[in-house]
N, C-alpha and C positions, 0 to 999 in steps of 0.2 A: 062466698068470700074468695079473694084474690088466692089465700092460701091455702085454700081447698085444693083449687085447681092447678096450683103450681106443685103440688101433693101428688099427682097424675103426673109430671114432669118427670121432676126430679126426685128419685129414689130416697132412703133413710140417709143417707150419705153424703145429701145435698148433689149428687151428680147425675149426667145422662146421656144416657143415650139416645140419640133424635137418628132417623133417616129421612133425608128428605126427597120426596118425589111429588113435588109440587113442579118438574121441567116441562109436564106434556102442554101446559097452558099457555108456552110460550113457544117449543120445538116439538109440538105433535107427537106423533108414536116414536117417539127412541126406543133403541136397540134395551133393552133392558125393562121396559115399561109396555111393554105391548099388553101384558095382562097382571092389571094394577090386582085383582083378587088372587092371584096367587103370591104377590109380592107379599102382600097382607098375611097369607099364612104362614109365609117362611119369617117375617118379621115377629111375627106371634109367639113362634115357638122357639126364636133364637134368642130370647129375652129382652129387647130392644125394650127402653122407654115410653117412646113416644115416636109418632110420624107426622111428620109435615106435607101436609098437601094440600089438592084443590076443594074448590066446593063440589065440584064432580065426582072427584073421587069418594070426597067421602060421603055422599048420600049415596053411592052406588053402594060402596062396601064395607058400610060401619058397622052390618055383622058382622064382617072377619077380622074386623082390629081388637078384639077382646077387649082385654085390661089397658092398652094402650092410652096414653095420652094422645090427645086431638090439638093439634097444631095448625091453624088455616090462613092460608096463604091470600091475601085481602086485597094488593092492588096489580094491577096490570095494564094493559094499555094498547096493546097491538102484538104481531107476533114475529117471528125470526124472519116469514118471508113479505113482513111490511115493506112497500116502495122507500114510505118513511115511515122510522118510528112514531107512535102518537106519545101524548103526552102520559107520563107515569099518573096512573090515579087510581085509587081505593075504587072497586067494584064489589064488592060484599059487604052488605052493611053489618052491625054488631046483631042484630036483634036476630039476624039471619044465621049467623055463626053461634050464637047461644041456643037457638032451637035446634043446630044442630048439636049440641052438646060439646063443641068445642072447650078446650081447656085454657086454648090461648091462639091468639092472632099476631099474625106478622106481615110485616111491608120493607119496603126497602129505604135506606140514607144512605144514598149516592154523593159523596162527597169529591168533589172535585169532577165531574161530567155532566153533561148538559144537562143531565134530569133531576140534578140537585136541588134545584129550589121545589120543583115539583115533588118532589120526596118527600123531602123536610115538612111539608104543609099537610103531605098526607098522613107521616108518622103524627103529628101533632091532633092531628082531627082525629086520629085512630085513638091515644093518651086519652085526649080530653070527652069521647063517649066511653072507654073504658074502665071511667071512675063511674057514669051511669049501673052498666050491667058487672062492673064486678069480675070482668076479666083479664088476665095479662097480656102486655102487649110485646111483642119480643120486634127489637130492631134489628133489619141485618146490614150491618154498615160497611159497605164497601166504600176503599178509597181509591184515587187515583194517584201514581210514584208522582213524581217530580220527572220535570220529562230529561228522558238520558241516565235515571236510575231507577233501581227497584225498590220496591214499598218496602218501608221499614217499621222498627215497634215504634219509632215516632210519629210515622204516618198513621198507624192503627189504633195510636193512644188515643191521637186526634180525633180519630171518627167516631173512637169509643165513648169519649166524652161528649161531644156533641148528642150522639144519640140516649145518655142517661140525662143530660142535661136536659132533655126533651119529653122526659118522664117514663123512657123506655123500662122495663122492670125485667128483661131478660135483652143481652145482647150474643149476636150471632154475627160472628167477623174471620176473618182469613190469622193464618198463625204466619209469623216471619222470626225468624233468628238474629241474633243467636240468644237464648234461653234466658238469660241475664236480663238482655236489653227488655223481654216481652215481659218478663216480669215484673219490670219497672214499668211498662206500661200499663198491664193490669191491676196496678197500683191505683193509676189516676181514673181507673171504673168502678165506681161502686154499685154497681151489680152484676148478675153471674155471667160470664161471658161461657158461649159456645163456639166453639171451633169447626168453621166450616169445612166439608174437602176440596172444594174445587175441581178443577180438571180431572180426568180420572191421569192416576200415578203411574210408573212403568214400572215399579214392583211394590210388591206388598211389605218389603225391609225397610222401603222409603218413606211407603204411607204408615205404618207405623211408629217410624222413628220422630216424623214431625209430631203424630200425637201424641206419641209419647213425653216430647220436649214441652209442648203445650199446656198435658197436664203437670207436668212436673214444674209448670212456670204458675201454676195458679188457676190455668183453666177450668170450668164445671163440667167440662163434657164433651159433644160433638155433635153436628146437624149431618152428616152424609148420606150425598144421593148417587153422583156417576160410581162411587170408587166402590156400593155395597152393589148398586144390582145391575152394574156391565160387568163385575165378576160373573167368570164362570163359577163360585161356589159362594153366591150371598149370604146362605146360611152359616157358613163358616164364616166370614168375612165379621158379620155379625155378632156373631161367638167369641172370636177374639176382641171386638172391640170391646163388647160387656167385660170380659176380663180385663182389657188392658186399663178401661173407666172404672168399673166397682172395685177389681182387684188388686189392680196395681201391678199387674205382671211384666214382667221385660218383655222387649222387644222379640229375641228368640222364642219365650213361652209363646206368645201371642201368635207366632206363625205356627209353632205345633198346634194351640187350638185351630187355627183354618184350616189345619191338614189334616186334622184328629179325625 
């Protein structure tokens, strides 16, 4: 059942920690990902949820993910050094991500850029086989601002709706401020949203403070891939996040667990 597997996700608390390093499938060996089986042990033992990745990754190295939740990354389409992009499309079927014992599947809802429609049809075809096998489907909805401003929580409320309206059962989307406004927009999703990291950050005060505002606005958690393992210290990095998500720590504790 769906809540078995969502049981693997998200801890007694309802919250989680995700790392994701599903990027080699689209930018090759990044600085950070050259050796996906050690990424796995350091995520192991710094008590991380769950990991997001490829189909690659994880037949490679689903001995070293322990207890971890299994996350798998389902469409793609071409890569960073395409002439042209191709079109977004699911390339992993369900029957293949449950024989690997995946927990849950994700795709992308591109809203507002050229691969929108392409998205939307593939999050939909991903929903409507994962009432077949019984698995959840996690949306990761990106928007595009309005052009000449930056996204806001009404831009993210947007995307967020869209993609539960589409039968998404876990949503994985970008945080913007100020804390008030995203909480009103977390409002208009009725299911768990995850907080992406994006870019990697220029201090660790900054990437804290946003998750911190996140969770503190209603967030479930967090999906992070550049900001845990282009650290020079993922383990820590990791360490404070489980704190700052199960525990609740402030933003200064959270930098003494990375330094601890």
């Amino acid at each position: 059942m769906k809540e078995h597997r969502l049981r693997r996700i998200f801890a007694t608390d309802q919250k989680t920690v995700i790392v994701a390093c599903d990027h080699g499938g689209f930018s090759g060996p990044l600085s950070g990902l050259e050796d996906p089986g050690k990424l796995m042990d350091i995520l192991v033992s710094s008590g991380v949820d769950a990991v997001l990745t490829t189909i690659g990754i994880a037949r490679r190295f689903a001995d070293r993910m322990g207890k971890m939740g299994l996350i798998l990354r389902m469409d793609g389409g071409s890569s960073n050094r395409a002439v042209e992009m191709g079109t977004l499309r699911n390339q992993v079927s369900l029957e293949d991500a449950v024989r690997l014992g995946a927990d849950a599947v994700i795709c992308m809802g591109m809203i507002g850029y050229r691969e929108e429609s392409a998205s939307l049809v593939n999050l939909a075809d991903l929903v409507s086989q994962s009432s077949i096998w019984n698995i959840p489907v996690v949306a990761e909805m990106l928007v595009a601002a309005r052009e000449g401003s930056k996204r806001t929580p009404e831009d993210l409320a947007f995307a967020m709706r869209i993609g539960v309206e589409a039968g998404a059962d876990i949503i994985k989307t970008a945080y913007a401020g100020p804390p008030d406004q995203y909480r009103e927009a977390l409002r208009s999703c009725y299911r768990p949203v995850v907080v992406l990291g994006g870019e990697k950050t220029k201090t660790e005060a900054e990437f804290f403070e946003s998750i911190s505002e996140a969770l503190d606005s209603g967030a479930n958690g967090v999906a992070i891939g550049r900001n845990v393992w282009q650290h020079t210290n993922p383990g820590g990095i990791c360490r404070a996040l489980v704190a700052l998500v199960h525990q609740g720590v402030s933003v200064s504790q959270a930098l003494k667990e990375l330094n601890s």
